[in-house]
N, C-alpha and C positions, 0 to 999 in steps of 0.2 A: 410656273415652277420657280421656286427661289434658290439662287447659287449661293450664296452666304447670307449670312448674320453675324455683327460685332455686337458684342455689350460690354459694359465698360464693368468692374469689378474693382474693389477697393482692396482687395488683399490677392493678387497675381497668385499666389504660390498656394493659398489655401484655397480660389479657386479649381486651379488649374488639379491639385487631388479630389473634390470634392464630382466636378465632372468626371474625373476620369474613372471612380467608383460608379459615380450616379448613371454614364451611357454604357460603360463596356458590356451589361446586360444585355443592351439591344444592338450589339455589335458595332459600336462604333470605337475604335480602338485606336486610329491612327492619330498619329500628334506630329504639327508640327508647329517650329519656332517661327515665326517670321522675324531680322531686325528692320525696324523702322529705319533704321541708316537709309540702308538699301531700296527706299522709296524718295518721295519726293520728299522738301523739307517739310518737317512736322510730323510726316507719317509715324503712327504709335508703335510699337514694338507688338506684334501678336502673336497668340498660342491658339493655335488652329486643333479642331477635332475633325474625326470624320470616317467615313467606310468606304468599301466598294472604289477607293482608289480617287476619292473627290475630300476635301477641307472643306467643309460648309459653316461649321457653326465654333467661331474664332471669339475669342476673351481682350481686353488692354484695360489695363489700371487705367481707372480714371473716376472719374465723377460719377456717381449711382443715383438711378433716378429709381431704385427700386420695382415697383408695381408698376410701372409705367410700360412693363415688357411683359409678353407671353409667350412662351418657345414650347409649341408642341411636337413631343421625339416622335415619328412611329416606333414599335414595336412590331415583332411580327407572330405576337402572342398574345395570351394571358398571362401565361406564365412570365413573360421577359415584361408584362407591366410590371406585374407583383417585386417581381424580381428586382427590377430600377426601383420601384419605391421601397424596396428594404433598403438598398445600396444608400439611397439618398438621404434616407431617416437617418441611418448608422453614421453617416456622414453630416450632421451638420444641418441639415433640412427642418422645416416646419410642415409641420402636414395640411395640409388643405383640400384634402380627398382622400380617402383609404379606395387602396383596389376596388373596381364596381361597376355595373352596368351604367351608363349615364342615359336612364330611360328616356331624360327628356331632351334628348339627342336623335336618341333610335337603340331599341332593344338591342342590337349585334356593338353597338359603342360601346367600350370595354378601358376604362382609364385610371388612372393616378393621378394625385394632382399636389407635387409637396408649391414651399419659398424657397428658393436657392438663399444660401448665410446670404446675400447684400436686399433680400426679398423679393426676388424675382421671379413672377409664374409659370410653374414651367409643368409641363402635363405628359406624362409615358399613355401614348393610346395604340389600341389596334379596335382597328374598323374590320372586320372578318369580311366585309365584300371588297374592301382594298386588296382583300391575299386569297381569294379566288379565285382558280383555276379553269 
């Protein structure tokens, strides 16, 4: 299991709205600042997202390697994929998958898949045997 991810983002302030439209669909709402000061020398200044009381998936200006990343959100839906991939269009996004089964996955994979603006892949899924009871 992964406790974070940084990615670095060429424009901080147009990331940092473009997230926070694109996850609060699938509940992830929390923000926080980190300063770089406050670490060791060098450490970058970050803007933490997150749910459930954990900051997992954090933003720093820096250098963009685009495509070179893939950050898949769960969702705990259909509807909360659909839902982040409207957010994310409205916001800035390129589309690289409209809502849909990814059969060649497995019939119950249910996904999105836009570019974040610095073109970074990023995919809204629910797996429906991940949220079985």
């Amino acid at each position: 299991m992964l406790d974070h991810v940084f990615i670095s983002v060429s424009d901080i302030g147009r990331s940092i709205r473009f997230y926070t439209a694109a996850l609060t669909p699938l509940g992830i709402t929390a923000r926080l600042d980190y300063d770089g000061k406050n670490g060791p020398p060098g450490h970058p200044d970050l803007k933490g997202f997150g749910a459930n009381g954990r900051v997992f998936f954090w933003l720093r200006e820096g250098v963009v390697e685009g495509r070179t990343v893939h950050v898949g959100f769960v969702a705990s839906s259909q509807a909360e994929v659909t839902a982040a991939y409207t957010a994310a269009m409205e916001n800035g996004a390129v589309d690289n998958g409209a809502p849909g089964a990814r059969l060649h996955y497995d019939p119950d994979y249910y996904a999105a898949n836009v570019l974040d603006p610095d073109g970074y892949s990023l995919e809204f899924v629910y797996k429906n045997w991940q949220h079985a009871q």
